[in-house]
C-alpha atoms as a printed R data frame, in Angstrom:
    type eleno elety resid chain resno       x       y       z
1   ATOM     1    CA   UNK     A     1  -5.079 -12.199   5.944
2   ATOM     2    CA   UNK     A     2  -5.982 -10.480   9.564
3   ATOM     3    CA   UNK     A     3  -2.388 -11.147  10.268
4   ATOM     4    CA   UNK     A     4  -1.169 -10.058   7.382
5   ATOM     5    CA   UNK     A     5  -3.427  -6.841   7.857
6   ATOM     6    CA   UNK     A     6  -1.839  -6.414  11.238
7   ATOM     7    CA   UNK     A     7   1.639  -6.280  10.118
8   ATOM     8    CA   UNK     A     8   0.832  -3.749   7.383
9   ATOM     9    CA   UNK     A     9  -0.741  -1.280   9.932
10  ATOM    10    CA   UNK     A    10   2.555  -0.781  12.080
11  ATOM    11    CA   UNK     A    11   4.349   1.481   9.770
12  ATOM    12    CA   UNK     A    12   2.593   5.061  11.132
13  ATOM    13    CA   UNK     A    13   3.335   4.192  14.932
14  ATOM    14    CA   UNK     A    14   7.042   2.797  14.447
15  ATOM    15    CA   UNK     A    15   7.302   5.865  12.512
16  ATOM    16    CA   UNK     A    16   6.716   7.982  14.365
17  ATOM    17    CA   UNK     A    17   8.954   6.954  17.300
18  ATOM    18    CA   UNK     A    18  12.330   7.239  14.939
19  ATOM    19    CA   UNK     A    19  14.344   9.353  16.110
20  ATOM    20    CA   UNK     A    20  17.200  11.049  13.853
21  ATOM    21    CA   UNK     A    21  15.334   9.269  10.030
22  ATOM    22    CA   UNK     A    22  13.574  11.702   8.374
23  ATOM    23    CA   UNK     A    23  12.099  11.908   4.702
24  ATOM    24    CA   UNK     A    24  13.452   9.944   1.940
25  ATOM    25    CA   UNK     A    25  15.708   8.035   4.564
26  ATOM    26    CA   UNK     A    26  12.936   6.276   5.480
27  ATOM    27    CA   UNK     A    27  12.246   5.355   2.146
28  ATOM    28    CA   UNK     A    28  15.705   4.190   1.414
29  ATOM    29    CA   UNK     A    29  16.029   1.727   4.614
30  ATOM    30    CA   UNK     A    30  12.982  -0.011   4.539
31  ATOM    31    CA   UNK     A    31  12.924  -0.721   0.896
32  ATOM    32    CA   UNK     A    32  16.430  -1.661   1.312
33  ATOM    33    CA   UNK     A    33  15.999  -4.096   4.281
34  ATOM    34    CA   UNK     A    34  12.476  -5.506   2.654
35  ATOM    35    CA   UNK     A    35  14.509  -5.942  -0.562
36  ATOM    36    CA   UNK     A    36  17.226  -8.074   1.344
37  ATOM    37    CA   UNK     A    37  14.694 -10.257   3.252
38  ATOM    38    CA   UNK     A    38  12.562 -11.134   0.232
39  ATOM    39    CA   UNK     A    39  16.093 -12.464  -1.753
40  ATOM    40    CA   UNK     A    40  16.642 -14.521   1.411
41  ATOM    41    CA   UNK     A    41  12.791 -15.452   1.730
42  ATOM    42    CA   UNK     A    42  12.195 -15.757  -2.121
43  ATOM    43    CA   UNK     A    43  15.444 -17.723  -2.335
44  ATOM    44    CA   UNK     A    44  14.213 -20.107   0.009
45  ATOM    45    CA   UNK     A    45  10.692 -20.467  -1.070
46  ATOM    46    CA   UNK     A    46  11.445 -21.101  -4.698
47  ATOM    47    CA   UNK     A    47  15.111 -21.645  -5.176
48  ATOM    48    CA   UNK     A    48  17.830 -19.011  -6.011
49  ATOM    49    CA   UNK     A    49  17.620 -20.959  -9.862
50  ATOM    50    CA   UNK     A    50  13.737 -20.291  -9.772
51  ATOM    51    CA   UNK     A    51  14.429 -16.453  -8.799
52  ATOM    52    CA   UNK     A    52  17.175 -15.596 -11.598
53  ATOM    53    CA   UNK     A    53  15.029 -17.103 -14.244
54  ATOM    54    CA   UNK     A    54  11.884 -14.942 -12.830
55  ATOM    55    CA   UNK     A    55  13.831 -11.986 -13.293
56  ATOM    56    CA   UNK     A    56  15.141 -12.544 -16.336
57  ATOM    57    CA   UNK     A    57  11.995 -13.912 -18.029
58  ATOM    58    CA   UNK     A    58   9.531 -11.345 -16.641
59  ATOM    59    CA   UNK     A    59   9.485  -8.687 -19.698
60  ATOM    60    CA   UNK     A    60   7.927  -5.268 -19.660
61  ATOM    61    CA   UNK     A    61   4.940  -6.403 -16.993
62  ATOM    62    CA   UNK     A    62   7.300  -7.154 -14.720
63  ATOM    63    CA   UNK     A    63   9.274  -4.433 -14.868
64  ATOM    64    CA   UNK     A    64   5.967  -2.094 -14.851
65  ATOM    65    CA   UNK     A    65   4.705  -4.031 -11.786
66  ATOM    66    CA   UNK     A    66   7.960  -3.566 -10.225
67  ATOM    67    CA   UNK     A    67   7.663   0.609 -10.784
68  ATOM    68    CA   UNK     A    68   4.784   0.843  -9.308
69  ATOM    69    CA   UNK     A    69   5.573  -1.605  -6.463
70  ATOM    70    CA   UNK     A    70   7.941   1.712  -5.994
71  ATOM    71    CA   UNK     A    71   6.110   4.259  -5.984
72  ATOM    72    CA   UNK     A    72   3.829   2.255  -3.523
73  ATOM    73    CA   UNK     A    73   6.662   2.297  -1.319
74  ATOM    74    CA   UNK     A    74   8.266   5.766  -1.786
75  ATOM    75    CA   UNK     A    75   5.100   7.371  -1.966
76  ATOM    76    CA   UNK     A    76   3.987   5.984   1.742
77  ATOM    77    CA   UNK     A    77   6.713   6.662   3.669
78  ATOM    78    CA   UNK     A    78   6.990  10.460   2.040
79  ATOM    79    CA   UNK     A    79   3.298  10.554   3.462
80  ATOM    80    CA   UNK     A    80   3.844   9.562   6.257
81  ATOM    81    CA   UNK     A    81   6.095  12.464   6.864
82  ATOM    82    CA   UNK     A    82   3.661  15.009   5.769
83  ATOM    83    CA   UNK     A    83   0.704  14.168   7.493
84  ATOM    84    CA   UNK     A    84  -0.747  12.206   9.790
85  ATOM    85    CA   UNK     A    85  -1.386   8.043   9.721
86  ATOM    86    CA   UNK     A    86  -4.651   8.281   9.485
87  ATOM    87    CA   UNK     A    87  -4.511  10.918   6.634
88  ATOM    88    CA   UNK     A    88  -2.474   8.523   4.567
89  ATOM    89    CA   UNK     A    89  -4.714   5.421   5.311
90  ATOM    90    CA   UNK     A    90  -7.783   6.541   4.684
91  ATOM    91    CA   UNK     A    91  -6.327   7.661   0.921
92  ATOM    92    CA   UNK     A    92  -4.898   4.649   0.472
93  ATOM    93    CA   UNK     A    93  -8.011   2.742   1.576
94  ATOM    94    CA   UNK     A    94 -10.158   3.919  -2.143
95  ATOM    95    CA   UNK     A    95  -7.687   1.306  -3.667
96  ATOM    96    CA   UNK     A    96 -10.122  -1.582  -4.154
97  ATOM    97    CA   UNK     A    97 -12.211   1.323  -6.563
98  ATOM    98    CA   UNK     A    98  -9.975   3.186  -8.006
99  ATOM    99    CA   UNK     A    99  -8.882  -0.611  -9.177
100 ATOM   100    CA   UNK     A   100 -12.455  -1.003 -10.329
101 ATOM   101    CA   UNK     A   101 -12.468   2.094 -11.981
102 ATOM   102    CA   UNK     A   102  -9.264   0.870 -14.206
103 ATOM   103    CA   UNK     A   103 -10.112  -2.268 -14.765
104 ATOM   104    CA   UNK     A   104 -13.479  -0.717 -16.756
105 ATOM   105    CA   UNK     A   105 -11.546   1.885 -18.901
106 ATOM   106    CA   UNK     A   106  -8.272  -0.574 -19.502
107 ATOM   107    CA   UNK     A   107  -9.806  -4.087 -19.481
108 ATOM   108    CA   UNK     A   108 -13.209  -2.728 -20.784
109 ATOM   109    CA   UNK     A   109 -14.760  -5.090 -17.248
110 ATOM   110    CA   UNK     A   110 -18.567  -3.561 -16.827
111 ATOM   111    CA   UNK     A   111 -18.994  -2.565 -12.982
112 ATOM   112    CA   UNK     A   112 -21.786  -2.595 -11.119
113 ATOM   113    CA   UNK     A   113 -24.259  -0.088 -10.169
114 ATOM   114    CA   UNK     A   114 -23.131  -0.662  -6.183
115 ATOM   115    CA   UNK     A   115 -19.692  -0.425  -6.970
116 ATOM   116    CA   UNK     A   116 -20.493   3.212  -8.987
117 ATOM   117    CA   UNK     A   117 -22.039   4.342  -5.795
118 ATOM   118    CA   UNK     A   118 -19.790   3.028  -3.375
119 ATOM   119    CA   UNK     A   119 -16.982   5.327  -5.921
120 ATOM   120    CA   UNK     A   120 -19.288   8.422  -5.461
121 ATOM   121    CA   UNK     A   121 -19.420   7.722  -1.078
122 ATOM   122    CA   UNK     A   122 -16.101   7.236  -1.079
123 ATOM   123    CA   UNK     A   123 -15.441  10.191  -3.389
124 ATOM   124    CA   UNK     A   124 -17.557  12.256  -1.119
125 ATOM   125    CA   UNK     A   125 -15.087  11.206   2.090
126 ATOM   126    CA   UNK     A   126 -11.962  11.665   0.145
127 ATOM   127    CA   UNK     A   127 -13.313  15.816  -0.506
128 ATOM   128    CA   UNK     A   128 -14.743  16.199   3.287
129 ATOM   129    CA   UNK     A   129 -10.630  15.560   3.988
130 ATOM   130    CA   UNK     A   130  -9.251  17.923   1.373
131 ATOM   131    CA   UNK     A   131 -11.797  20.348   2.143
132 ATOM   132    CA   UNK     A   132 -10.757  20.317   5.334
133 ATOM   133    CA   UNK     A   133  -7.038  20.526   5.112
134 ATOM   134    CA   UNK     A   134  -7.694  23.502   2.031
135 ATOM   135    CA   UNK     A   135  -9.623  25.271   4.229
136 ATOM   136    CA   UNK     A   136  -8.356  25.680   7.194
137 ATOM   137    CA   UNK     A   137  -5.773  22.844   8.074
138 ATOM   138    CA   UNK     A   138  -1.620  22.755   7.853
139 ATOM   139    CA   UNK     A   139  -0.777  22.975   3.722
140 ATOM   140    CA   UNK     A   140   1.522  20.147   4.752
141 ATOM   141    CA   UNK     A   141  -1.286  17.828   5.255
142 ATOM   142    CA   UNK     A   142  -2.766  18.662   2.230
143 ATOM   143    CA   UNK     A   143   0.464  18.060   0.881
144 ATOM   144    CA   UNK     A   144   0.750  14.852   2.600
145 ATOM   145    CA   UNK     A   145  -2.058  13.334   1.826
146 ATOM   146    CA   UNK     A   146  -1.623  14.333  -1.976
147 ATOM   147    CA   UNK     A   147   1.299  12.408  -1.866
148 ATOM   148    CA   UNK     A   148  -0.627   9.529   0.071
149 ATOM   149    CA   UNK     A   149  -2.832   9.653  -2.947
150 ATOM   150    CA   UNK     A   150   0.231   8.360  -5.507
151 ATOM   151    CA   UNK     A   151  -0.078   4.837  -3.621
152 ATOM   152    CA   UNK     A   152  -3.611   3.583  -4.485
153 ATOM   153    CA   UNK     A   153  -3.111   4.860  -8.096
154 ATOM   154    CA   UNK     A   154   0.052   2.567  -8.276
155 ATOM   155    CA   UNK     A   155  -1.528  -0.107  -6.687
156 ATOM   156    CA   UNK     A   156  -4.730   0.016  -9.265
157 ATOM   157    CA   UNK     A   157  -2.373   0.546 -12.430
158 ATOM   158    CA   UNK     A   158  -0.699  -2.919 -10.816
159 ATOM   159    CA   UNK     A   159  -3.625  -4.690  -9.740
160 ATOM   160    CA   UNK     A   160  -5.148  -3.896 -13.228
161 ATOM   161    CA   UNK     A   161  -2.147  -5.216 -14.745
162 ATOM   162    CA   UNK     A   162  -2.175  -8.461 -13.012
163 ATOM   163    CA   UNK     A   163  -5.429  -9.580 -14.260
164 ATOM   164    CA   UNK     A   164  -4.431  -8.629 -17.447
165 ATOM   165    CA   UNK     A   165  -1.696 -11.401 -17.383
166 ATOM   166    CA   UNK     A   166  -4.186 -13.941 -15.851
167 ATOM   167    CA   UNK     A   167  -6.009 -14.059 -19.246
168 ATOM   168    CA   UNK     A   168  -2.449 -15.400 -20.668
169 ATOM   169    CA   UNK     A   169  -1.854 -19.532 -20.945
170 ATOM   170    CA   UNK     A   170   1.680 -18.661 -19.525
171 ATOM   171    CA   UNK     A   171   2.102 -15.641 -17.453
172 ATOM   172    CA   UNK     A   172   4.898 -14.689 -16.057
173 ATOM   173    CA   UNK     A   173   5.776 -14.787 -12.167
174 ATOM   174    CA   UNK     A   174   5.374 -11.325 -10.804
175 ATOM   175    CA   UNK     A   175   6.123 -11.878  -6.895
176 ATOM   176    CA   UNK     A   176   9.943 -10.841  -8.116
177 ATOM   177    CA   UNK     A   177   8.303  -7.932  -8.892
178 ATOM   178    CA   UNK     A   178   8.073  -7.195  -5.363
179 ATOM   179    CA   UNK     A   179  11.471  -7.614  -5.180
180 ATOM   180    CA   UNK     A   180  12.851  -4.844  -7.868
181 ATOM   181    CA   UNK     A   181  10.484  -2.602  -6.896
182 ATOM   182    CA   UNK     A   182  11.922  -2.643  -3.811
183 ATOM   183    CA   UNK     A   183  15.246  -1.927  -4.826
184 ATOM   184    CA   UNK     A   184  14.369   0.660  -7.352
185 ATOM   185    CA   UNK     A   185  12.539   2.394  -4.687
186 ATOM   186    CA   UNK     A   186  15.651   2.357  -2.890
187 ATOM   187    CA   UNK     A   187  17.913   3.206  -5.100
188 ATOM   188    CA   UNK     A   188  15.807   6.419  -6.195
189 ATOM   189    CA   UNK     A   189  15.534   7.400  -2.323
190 ATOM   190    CA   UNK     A   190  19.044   6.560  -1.491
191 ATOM   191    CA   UNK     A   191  20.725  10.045  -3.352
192 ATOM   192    CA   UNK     A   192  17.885  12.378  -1.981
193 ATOM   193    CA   UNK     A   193  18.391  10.705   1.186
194 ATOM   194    CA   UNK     A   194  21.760  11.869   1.853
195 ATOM   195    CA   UNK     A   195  23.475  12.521   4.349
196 ATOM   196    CA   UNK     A   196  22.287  10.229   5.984
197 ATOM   197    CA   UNK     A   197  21.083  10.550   9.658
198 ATOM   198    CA   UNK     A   198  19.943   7.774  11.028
199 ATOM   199    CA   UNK     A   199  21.567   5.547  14.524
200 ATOM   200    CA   UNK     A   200  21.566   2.402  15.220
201 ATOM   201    CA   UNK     A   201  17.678   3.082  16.934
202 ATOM   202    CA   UNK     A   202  16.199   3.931  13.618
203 ATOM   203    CA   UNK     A   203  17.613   1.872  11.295
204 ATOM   204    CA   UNK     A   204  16.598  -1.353  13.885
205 ATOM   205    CA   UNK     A   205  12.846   0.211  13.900
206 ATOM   206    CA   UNK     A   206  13.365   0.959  10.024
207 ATOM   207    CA   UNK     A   207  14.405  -2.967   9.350
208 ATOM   208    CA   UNK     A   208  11.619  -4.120  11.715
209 ATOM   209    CA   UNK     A   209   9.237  -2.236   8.798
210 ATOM   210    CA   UNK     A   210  11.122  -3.642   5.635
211 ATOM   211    CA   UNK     A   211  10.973  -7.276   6.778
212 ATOM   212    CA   UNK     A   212   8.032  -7.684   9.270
213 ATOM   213    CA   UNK     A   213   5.825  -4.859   8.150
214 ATOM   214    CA   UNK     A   214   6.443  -5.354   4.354
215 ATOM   215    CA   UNK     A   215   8.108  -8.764   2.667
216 ATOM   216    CA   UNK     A   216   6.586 -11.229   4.835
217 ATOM   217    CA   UNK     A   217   2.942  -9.583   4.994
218 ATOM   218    CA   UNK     A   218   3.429  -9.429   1.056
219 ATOM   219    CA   UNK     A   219   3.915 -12.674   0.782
220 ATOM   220    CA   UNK     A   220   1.408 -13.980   2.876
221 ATOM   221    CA   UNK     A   221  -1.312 -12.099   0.613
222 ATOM   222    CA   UNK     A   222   0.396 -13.584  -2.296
223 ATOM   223    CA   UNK     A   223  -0.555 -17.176  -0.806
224 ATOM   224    CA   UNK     A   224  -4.094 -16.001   0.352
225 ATOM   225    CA   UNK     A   225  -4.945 -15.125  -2.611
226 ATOM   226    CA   UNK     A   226  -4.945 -18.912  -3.995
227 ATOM   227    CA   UNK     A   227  -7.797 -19.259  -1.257
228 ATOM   228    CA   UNK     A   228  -9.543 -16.513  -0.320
229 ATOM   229    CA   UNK     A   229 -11.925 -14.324  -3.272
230 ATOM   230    CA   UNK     A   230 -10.784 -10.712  -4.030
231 ATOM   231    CA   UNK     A   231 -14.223  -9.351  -1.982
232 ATOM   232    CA   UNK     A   232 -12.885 -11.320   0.968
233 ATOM   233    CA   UNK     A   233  -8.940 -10.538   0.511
234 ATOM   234    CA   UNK     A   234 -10.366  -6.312   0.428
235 ATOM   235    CA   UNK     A   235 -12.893  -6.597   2.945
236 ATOM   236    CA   UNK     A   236  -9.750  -8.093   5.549
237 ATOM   237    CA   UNK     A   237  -7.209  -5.342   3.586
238 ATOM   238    CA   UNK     A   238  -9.675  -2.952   5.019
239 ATOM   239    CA   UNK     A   239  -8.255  -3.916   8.885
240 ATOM   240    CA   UNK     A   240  -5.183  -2.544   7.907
241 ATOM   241    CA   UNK     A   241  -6.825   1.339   8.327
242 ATOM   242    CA   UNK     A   242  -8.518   0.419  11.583
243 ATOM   243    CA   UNK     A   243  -5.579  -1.252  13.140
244 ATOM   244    CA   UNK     A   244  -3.259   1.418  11.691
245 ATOM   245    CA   UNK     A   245  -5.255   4.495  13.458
246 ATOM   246    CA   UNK     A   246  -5.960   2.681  16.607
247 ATOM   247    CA   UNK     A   247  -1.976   2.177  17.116
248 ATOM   248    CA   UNK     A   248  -1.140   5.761  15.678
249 ATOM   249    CA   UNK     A   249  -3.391   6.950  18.613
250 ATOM   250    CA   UNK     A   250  -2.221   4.643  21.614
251 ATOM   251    CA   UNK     A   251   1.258   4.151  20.983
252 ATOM   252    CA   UNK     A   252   1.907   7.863  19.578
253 ATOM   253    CA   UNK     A   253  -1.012   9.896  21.106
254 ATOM   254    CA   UNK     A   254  -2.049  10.636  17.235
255 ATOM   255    CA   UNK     A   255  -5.495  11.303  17.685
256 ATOM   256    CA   UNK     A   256  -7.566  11.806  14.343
257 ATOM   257    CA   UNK     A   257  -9.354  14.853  13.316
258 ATOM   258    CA   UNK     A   258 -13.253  15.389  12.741
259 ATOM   259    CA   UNK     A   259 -13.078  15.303   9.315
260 ATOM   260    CA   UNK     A   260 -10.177  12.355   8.987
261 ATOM   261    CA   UNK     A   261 -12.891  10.707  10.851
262 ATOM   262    CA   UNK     A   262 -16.021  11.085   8.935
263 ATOM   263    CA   UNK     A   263 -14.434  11.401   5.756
264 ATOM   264    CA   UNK     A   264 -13.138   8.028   6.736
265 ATOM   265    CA   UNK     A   265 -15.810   6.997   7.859
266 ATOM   266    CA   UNK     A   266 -17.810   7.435   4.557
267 ATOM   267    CA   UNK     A   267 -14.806   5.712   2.781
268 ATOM   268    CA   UNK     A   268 -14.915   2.757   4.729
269 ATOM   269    CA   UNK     A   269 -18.473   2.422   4.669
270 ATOM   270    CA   UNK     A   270 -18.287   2.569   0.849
271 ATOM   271    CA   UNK     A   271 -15.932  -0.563   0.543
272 ATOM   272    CA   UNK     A   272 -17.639  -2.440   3.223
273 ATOM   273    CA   UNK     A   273 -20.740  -2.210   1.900
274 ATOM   274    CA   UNK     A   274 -19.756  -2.960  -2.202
275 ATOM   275    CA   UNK     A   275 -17.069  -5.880  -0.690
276 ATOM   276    CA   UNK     A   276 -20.068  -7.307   1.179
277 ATOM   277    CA   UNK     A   277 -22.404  -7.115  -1.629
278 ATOM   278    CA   UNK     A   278 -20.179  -8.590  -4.038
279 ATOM   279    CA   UNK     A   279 -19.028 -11.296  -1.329
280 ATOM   280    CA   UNK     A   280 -22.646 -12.214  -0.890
281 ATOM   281    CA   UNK     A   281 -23.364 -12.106  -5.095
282 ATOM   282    CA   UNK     A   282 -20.188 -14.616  -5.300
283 ATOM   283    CA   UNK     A   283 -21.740 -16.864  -2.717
């Protein structure tokens, strides 16, 4: 899961050293290459037979995994052009409650009183941020990190979703979801990405993201998950916004603002502490 956390945290500084890519290009070839390498991975994991029938057998949760599998990947690599990495990080790092959150109004699961107060911390980083970037900061930013915003919403709504279908005797195999969501993502991106600009630099940099920075890490959490809790699998997730930042600001001289940093800081502190709690309650 630290590995898997370490692959997932390369997007912002391979972004940002494209050269010609910009916008919904980026969109378009990474979903495009992570769609190809999770046919040929999938494929070989489980059978070409084993794939057809999971995408034919799937029904509406598959397909409503697989949309917002796409706006999970759309919506971060639009971010990513808007603001900064550790803008769009941070956002996406409220995931883990916002899934909490839905899982109590759609599943009717009670939460507990540390996991209402770790949604009020992290609440209170998430508006030191927009303050921030309302007040005084680039409207692009703002912007940006509205956009950033879209992914953690997609990824409760699926999360949610997914226990849902646990509860079933039979439920259906959802990593193909992974798989259509990538393509619809690209297929979305593909006529707003036109013309397209990228060379032969960016679109090696923008397959190095699609396979090693999305399929493979995707999978391995998909595996993980059979051994590690959820409190453990989100605590590790959580690497993903330290690792991300830290490369941002070495290998792109990114350096986070004052209020990216204590409004992350709060954020972070907020799922650390209710993943630890919970962690400790399990054992």
């Amino acid at each position: 899961m630290v590995a898997a956390a370490l692959m997932w945290s390369i997007a912002g500084v391979v972004t940002r050293h494209l050269d010609d890519a910009r916008g919904f290009e980026l969109t378009f070839w990474r979903s495009g290459f992570n769609a190809l390498a999770l046919v040929v991975l999938l494929a070989w994991l489980r059978g070409p037979t084993h794939l057809l029938a999971s995408l034919r057998g799937g029904g509406r949760a598959l397909w409503l995994s697989a949309a917002c599998w796409a706006v999970m990947f759309t919506a971060f690599m639009l971010a990513l052009t808007l603001t900064t990495v550790a803008n769009v990080l941070v956002t996406m790092a409220i995931g883990p409650l916002l899934t909490a959150l839905m899982s109590r109004v759609a599943l009717g699961h009670r939460l507990a009183p540390r996991t209402w107060g770790a949604i009020a911390l992290a609440g209170v980083g998430i508006a030191w941020m927009y303050g921030h970037d309302i007040s005084g900061g680039d409207p692009r930013h703002l912007l940006g990190t509205a956009v950033a915003l879209a992914v953690p919403i997609a990824a409760a709504i699926n999360w949610t979703l997914l226990q849902h279908l646990k509860g079933r005797e039979d439920p259906p195999e959802m990593l193909s979801a992974v798989l259509i969501g990538a393509l619809l993502s690209a297929a979305v991106a593909l006529p707003l990405a036109l013309p397209l600009q990228a060379g032969a630099h960016d679109i090696g940099l923008l397959a190095l993201l699609g396979v090693v920075q999305l399929a493979i890490p995707c999978l391995m959490a998909v595996r993980v998950a059979q051994v590690l809790s959820a409190p453990e699998i989100s605590l590790l997730g959580l690497l993903e916004v330290v690792f991300g930042v830290l490369w941002a600001w070495l290998g792109a001289g990114e350096a986070p603002s004052m209020a990216v940093l204590g409004g992350g800081a709060l954020v972070l502190l907020a799922l650390v502490l209710n993943e630890m709690l919970a962690l400790r309650r399990s054992r």
